[in-house]
FITORVO-773962 format. One record per residue: residue number from 1; chain; x, y, z of N, C-alpha, C in turn. Coordinates in nm, 3 decimals. Each point is the difference from the previous one (the first is absolute). Example, Ala and Ser with C-alpha at 12.3 -4.5 7.8 and 13.67 -1.06 7.14 Angstrom:
<site k="1" c="A" n_px="1.319" n_py="-0.569" n_pz="0.780" ca_px="-0.089" ca_py="0.119" ca_pz="0.000" c_px="0.090" c_py="0.120" c_pz="0.000"/>
<site k="2" c="A" n_px="-0.035" n_py="0.105" n_pz="-0.072" ca_px="0.082" ca_py="0.119" ca_pz="0.006" c_px="-0.077" c_py="0.109" c_pz="0.073"/>
***
This chain:
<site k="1" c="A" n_px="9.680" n_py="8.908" n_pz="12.069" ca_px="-0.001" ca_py="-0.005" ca_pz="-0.144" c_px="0.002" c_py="-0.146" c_pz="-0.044"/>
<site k="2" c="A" n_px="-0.054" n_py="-0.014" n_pz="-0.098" ca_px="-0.092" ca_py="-0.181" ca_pz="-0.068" c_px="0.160" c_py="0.025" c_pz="-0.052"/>
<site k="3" c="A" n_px="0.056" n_py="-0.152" n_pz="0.021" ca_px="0.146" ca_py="-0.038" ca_pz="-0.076" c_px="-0.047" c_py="-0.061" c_pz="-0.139"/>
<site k="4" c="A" n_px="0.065" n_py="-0.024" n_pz="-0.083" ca_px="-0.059" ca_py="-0.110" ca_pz="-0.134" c_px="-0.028" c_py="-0.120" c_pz="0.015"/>
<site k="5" c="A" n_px="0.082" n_py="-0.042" n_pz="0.074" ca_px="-0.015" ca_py="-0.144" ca_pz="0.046" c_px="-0.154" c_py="-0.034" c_pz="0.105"/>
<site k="6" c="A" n_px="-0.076" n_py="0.133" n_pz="0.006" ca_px="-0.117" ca_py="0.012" ca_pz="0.074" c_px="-0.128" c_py="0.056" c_pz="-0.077"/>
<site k="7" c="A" n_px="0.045" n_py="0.020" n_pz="-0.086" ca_px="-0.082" ca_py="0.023" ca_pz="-0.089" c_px="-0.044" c_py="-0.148" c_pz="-0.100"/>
<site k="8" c="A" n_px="-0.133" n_py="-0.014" n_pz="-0.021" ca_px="-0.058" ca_py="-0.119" ca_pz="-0.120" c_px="0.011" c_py="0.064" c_pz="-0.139"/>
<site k="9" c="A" n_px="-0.025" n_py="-0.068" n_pz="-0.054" ca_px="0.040" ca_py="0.059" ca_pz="-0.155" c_px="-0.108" c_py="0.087" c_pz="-0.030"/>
<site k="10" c="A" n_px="-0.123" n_py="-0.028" n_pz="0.049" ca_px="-0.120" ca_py="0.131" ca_pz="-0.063" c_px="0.013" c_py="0.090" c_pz="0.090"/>
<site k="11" c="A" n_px="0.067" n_py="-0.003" n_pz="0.062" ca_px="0.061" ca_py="0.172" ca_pz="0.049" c_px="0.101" c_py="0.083" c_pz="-0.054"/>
<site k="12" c="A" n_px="0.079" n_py="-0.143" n_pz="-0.054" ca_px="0.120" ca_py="0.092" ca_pz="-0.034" c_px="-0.032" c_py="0.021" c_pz="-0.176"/>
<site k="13" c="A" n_px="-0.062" n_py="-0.083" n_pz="-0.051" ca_px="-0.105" ca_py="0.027" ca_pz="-0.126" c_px="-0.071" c_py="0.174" c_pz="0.015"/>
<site k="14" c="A" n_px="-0.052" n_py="0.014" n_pz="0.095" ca_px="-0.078" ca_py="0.159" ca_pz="0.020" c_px="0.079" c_py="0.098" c_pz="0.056"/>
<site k="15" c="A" n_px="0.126" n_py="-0.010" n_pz="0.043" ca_px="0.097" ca_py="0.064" ca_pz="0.034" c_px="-0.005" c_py="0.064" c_pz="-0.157"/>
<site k="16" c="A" n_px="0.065" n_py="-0.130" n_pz="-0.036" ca_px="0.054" ca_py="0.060" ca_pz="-0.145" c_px="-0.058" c_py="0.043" c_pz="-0.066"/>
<site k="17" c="A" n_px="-0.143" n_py="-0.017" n_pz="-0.062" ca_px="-0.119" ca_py="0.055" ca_pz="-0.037" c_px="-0.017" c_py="0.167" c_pz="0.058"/>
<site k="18" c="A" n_px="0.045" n_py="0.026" n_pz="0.126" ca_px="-0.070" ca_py="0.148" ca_pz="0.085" c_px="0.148" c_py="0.085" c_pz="-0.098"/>
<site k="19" c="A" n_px="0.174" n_py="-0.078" n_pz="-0.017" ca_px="0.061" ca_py="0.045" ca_pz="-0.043" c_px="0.008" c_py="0.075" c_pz="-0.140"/>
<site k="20" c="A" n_px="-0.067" n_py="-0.138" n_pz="-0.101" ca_px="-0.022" ca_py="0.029" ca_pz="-0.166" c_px="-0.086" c_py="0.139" c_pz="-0.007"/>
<site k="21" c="A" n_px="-0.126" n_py="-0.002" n_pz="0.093" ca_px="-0.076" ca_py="0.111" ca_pz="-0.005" c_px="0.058" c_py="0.096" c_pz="0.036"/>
<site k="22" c="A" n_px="0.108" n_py="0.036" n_pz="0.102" ca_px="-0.002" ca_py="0.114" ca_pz="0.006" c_px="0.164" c_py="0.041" c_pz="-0.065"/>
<site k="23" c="A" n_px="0.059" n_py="-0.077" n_pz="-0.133" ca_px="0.063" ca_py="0.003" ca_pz="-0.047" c_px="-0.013" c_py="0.121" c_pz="-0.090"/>
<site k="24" c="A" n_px="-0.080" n_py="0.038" n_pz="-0.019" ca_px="-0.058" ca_py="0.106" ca_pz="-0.128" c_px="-0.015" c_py="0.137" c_pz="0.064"/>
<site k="25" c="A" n_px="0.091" n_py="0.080" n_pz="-0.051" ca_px="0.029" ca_py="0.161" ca_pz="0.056" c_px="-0.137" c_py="0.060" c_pz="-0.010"/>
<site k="26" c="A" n_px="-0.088" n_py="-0.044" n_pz="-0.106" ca_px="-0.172" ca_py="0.114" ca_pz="-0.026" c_px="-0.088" c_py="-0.110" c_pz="0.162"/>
<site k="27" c="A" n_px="0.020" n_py="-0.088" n_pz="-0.015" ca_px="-0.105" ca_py="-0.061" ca_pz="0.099" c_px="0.061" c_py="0.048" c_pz="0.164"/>
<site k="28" c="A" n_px="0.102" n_py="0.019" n_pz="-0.023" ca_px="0.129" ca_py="0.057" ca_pz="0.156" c_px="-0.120" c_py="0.210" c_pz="0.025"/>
<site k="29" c="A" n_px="0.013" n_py="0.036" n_pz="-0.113" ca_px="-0.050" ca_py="0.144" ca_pz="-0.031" c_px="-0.120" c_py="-0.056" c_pz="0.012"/>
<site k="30" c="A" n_px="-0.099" n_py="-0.044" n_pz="-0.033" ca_px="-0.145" ca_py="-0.011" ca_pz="0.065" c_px="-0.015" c_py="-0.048" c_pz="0.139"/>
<site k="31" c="A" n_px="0.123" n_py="-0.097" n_pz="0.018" ca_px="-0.037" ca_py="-0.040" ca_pz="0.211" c_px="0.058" c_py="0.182" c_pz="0.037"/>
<site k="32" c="A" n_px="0.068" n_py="0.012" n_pz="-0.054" ca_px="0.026" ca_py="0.149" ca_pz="0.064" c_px="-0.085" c_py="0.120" c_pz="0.037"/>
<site k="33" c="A" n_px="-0.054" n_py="-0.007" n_pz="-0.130" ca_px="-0.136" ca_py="0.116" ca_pz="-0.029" c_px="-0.082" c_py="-0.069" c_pz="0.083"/>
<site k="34" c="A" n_px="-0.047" n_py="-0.094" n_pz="0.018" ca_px="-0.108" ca_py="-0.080" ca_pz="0.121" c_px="0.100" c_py="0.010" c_pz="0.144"/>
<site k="35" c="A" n_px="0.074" n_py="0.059" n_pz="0.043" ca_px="0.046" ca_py="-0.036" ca_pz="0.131" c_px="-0.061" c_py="0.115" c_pz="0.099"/>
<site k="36" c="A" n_px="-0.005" n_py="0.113" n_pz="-0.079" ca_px="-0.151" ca_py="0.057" ca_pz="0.044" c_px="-0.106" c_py="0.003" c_pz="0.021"/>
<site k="37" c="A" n_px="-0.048" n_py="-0.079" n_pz="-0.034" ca_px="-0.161" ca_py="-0.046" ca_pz="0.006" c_px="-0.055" c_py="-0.045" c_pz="-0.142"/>
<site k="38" c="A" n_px="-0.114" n_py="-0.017" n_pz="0.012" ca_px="-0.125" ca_py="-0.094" ca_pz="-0.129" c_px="0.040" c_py="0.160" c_pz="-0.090"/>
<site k="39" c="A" n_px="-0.003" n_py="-0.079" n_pz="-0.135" ca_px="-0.007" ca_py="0.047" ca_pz="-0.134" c_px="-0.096" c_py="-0.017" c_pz="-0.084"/>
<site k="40" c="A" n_px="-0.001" n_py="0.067" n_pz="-0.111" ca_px="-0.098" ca_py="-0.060" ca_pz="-0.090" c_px="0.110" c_py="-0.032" c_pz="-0.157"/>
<site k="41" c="A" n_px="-0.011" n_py="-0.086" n_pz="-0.072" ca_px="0.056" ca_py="-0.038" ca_pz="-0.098" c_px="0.033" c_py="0.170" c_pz="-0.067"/>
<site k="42" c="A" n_px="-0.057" n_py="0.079" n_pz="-0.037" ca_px="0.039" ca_py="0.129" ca_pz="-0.045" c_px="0.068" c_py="0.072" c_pz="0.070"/>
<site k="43" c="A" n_px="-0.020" n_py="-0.008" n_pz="0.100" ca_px="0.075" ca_py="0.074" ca_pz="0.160" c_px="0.160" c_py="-0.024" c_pz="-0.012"/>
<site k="44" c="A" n_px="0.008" n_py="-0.159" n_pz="0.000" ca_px="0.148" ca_py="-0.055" ca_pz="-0.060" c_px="0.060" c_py="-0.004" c_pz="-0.083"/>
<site k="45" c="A" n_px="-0.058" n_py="0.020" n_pz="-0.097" ca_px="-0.011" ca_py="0.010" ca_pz="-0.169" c_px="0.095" c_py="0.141" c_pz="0.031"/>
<site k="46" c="A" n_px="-0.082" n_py="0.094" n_pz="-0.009" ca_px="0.079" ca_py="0.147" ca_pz="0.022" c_px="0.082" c_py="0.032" c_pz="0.073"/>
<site k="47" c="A" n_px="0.038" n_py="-0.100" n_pz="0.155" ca_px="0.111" ca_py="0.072" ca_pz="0.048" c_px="0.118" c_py="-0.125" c_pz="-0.046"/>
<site k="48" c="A" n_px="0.013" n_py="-0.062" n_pz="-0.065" ca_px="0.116" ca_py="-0.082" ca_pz="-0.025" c_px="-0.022" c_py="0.020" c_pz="-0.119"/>
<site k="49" c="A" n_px="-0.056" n_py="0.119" n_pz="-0.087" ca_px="0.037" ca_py="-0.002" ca_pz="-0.194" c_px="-0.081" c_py="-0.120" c_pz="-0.083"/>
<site k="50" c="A" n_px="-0.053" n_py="-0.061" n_pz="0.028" ca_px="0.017" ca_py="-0.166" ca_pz="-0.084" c_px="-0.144" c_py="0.041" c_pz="-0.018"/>
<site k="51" c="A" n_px="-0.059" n_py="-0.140" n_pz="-0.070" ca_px="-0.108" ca_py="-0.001" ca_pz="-0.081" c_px="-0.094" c_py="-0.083" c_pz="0.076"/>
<site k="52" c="A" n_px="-0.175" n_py="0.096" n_pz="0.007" ca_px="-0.066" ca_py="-0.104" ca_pz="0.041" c_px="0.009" c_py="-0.147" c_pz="0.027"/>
<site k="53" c="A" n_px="0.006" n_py="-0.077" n_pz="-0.199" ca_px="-0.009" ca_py="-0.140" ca_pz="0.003" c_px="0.147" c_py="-0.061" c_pz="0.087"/>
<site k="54" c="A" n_px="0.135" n_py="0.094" n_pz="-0.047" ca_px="0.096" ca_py="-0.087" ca_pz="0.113" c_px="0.004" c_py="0.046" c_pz="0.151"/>
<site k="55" c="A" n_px="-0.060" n_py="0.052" n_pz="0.063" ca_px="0.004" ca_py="0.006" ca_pz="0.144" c_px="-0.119" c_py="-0.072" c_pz="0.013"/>
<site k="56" c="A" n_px="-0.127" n_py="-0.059" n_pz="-0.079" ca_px="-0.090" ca_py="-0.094" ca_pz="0.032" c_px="0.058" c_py="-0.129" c_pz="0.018"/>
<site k="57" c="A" n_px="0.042" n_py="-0.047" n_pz="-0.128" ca_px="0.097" ca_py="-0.122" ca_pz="-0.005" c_px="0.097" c_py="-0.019" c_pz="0.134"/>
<site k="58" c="A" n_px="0.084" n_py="0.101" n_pz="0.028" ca_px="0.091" ca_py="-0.059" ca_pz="0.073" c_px="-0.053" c_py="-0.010" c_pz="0.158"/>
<site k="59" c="A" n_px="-0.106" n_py="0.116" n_pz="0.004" ca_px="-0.103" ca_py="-0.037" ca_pz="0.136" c_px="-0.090" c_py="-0.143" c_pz="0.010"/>
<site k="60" c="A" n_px="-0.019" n_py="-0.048" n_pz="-0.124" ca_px="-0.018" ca_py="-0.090" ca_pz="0.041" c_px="0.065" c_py="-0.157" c_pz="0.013"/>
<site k="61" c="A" n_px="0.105" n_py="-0.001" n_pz="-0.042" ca_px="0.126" ca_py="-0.080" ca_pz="0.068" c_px="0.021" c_py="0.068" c_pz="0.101"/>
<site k="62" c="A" n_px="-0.025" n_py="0.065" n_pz="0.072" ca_px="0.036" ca_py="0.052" ca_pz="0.176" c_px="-0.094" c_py="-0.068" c_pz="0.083"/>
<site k="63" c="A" n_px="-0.136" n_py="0.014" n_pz="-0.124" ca_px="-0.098" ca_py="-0.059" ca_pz="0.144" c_px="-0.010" c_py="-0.136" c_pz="-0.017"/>
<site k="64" c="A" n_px="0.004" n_py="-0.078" n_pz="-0.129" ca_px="0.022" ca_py="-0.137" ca_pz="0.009" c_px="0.110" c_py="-0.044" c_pz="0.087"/>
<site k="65" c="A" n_px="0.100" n_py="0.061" n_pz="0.035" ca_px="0.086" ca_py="-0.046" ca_pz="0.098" c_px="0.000" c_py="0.071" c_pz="0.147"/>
<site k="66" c="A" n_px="-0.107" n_py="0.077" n_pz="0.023" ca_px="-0.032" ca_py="0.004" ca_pz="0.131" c_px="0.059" c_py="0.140" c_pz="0.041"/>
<site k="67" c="A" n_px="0.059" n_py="0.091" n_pz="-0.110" ca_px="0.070" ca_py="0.086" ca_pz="0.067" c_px="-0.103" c_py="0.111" c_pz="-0.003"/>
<site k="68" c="A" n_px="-0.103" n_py="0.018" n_pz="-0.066" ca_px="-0.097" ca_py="0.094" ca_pz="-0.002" c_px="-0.128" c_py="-0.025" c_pz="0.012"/>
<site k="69" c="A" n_px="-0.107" n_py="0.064" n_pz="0.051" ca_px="-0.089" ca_py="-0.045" ca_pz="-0.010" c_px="-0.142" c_py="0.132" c_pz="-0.105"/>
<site k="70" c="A" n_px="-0.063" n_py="-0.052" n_pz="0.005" ca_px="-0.148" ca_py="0.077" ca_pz="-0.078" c_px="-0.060" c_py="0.024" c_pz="0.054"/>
<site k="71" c="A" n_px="-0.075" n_py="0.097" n_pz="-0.010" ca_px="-0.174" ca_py="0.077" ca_pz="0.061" c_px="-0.007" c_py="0.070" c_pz="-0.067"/>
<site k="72" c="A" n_px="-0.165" n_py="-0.056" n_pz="-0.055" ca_px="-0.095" ca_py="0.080" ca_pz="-0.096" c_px="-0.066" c_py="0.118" c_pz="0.051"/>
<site k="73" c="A" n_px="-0.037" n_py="0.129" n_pz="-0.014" ca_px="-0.080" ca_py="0.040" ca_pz="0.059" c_px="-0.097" c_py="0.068" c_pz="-0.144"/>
<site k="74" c="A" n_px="-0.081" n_py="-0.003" n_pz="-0.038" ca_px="-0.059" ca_py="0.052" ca_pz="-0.116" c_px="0.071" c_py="-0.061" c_pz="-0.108"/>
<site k="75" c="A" n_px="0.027" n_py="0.110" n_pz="-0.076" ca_px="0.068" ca_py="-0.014" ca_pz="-0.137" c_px="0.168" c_py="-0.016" c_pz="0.012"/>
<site k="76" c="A" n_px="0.053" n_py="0.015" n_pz="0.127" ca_px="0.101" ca_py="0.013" ca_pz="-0.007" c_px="0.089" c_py="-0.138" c_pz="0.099"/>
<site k="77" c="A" n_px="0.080" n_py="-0.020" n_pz="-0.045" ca_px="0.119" ca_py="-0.114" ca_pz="0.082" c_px="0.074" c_py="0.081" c_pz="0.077"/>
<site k="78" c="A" n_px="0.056" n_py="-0.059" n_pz="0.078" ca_px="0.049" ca_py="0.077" ca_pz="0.112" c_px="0.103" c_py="-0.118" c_pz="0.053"/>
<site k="79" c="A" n_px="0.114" n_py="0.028" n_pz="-0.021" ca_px="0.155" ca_py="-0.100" ca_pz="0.065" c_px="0.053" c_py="0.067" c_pz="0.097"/>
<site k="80" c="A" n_px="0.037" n_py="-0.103" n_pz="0.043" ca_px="0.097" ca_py="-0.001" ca_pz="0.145" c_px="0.088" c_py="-0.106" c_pz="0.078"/>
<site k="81" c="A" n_px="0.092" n_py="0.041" n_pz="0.019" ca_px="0.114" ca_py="-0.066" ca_pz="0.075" c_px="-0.071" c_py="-0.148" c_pz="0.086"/>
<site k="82" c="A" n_px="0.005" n_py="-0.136" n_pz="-0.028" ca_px="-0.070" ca_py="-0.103" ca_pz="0.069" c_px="0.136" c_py="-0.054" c_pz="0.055"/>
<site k="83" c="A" n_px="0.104" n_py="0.011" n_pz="-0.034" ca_px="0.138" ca_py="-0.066" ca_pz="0.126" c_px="0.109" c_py="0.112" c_pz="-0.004"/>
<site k="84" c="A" n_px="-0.087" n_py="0.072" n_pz="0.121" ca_px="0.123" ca_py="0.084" ca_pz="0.051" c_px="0.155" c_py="-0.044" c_pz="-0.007"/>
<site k="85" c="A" n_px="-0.018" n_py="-0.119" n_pz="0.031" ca_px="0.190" ca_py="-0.030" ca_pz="0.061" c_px="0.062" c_py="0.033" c_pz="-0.161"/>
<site k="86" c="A" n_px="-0.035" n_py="0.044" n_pz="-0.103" ca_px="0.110" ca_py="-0.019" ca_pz="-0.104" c_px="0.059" c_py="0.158" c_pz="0.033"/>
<site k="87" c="A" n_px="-0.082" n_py="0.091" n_pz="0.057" ca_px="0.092" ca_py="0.085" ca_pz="0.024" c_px="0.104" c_py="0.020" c_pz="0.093"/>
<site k="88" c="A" n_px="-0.009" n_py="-0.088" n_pz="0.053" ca_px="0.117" ca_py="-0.031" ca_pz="0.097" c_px="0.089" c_py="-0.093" c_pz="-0.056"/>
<site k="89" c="A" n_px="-0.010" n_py="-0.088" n_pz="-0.092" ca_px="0.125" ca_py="-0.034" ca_pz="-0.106" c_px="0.026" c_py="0.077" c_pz="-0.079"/>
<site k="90" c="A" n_px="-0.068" n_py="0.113" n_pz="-0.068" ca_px="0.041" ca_py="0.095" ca_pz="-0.063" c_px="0.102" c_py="0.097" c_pz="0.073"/>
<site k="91" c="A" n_px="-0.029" n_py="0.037" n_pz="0.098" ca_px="0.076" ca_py="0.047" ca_pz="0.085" c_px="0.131" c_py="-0.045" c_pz="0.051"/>
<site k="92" c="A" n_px="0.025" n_py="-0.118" n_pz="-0.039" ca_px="0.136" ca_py="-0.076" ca_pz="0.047" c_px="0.032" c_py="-0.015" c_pz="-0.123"/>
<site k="93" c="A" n_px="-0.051" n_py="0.069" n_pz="-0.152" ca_px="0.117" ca_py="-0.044" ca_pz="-0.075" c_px="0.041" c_py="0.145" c_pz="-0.081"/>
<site k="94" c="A" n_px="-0.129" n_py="0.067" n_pz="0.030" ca_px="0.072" ca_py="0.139" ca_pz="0.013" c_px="0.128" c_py="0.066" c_pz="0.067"/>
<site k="95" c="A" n_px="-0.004" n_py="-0.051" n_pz="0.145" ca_px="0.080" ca_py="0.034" ca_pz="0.087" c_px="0.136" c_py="-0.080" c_pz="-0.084"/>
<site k="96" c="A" n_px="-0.024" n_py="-0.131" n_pz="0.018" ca_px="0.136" ca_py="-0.075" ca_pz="-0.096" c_px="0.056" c_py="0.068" c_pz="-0.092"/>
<site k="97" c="A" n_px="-0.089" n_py="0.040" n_pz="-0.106" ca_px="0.003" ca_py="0.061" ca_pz="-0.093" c_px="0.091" c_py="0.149" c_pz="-0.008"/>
<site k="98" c="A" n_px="-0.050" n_py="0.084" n_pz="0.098" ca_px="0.027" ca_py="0.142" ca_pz="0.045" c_px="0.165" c_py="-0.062" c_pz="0.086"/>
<site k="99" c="A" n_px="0.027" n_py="-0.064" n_pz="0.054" ca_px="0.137" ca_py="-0.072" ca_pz="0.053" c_px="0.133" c_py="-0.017" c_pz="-0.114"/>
<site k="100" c="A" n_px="-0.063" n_py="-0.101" n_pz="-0.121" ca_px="0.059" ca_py="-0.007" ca_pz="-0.145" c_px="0.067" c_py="0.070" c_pz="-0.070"/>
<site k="101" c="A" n_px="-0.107" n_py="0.145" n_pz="0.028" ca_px="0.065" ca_py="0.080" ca_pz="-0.089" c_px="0.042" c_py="0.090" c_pz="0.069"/>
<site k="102" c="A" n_px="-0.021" n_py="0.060" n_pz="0.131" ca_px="0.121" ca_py="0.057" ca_pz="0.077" c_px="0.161" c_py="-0.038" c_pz="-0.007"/>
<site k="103" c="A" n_px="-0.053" n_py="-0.159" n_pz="0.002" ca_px="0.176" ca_py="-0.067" ca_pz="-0.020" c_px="0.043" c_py="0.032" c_pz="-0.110"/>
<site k="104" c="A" n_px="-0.104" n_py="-0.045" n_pz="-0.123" ca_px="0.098" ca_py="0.030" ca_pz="-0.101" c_px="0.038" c_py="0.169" c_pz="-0.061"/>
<site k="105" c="A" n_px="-0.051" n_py="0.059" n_pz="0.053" ca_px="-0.001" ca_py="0.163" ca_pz="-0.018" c_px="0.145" c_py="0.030" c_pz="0.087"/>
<site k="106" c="A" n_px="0.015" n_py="-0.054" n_pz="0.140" ca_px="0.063" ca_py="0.023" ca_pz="0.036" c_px="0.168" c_py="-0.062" c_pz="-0.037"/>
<site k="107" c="A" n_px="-0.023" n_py="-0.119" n_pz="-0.119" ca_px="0.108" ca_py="-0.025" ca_pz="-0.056" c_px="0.043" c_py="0.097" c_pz="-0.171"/>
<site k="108" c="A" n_px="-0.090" n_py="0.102" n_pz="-0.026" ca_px="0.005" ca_py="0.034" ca_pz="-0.092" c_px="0.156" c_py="0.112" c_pz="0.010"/>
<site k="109" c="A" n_px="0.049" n_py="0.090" n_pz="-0.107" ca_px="0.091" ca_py="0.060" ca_pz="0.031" c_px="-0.102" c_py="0.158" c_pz="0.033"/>
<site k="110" c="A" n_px="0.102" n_py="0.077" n_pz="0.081" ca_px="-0.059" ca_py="0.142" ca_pz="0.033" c_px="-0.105" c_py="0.059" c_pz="-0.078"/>
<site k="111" c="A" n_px="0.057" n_py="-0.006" n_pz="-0.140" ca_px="-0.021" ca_py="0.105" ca_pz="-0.106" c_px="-0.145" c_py="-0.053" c_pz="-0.063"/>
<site k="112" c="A" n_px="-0.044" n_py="-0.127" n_pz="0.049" ca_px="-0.112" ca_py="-0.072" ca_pz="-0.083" c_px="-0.135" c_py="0.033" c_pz="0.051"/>
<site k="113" c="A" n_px="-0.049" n_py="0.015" n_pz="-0.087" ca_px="-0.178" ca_py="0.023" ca_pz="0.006" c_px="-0.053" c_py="-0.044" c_pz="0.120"/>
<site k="114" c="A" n_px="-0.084" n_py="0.055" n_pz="0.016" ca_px="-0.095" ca_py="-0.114" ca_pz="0.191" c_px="-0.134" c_py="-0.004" c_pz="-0.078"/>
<site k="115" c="A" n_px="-0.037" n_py="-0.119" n_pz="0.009" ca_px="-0.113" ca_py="-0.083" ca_pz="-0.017" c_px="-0.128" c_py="0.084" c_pz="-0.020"/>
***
């Protein structure tokens, strides 16, 4: 694992950049809906609720930063997953995540709601 002190600054510049992007819960729900395979902007549109123009928009801040890519075929666009590894950071903060609230569930009293 790259320490900080091994890292140059335009890495740790695009670190942070891969972070801001995937800061946003609707753009998290479109890498999701794509972790299955190529989509089409309507395809995603409908299974995450949202609207044509904002699942266009936010697809394309994914692919300006490398996380998605495009193919035309006719009339239609077609997205897909271009850096696998974020699901494998997704996966470590889920897991974190799913850890969090075990603890804190498990500090709750008997009688209280579960998550």
């Amino acid at each position: 694992m790259a320490t900080p002190e091994s890292l140059n600054p335009e890495s740790m510049e695009l670190i942070a950049r891969y972070f801001r992007v995937l800061g946003d819960a609707q753009r998290l729900r479109i890498l999701h809906c794509l972790q299955t395979g190529e989509r089409t902007v309507g395809e995603i549109a409908e299974s995450i609720d949202a609207t044509h123009s904002n699942v266009s928009r936010h697809l394309g801040l994914l692919r300006a930063n490398g996380l998605v890519a495009r193919r035309q075929a006719g009339n239609h666009a077609y997205f897909e997953i271009a850096a696998p590894f974020i699901f494998a950071l997704c996966d470590i903060v889920c897991s974190g995540t799913r850890e969090r609230l075990a603890r804190e569930q498990a500090l709750l009293p008997g009688d209280a709601p579960s998550v």
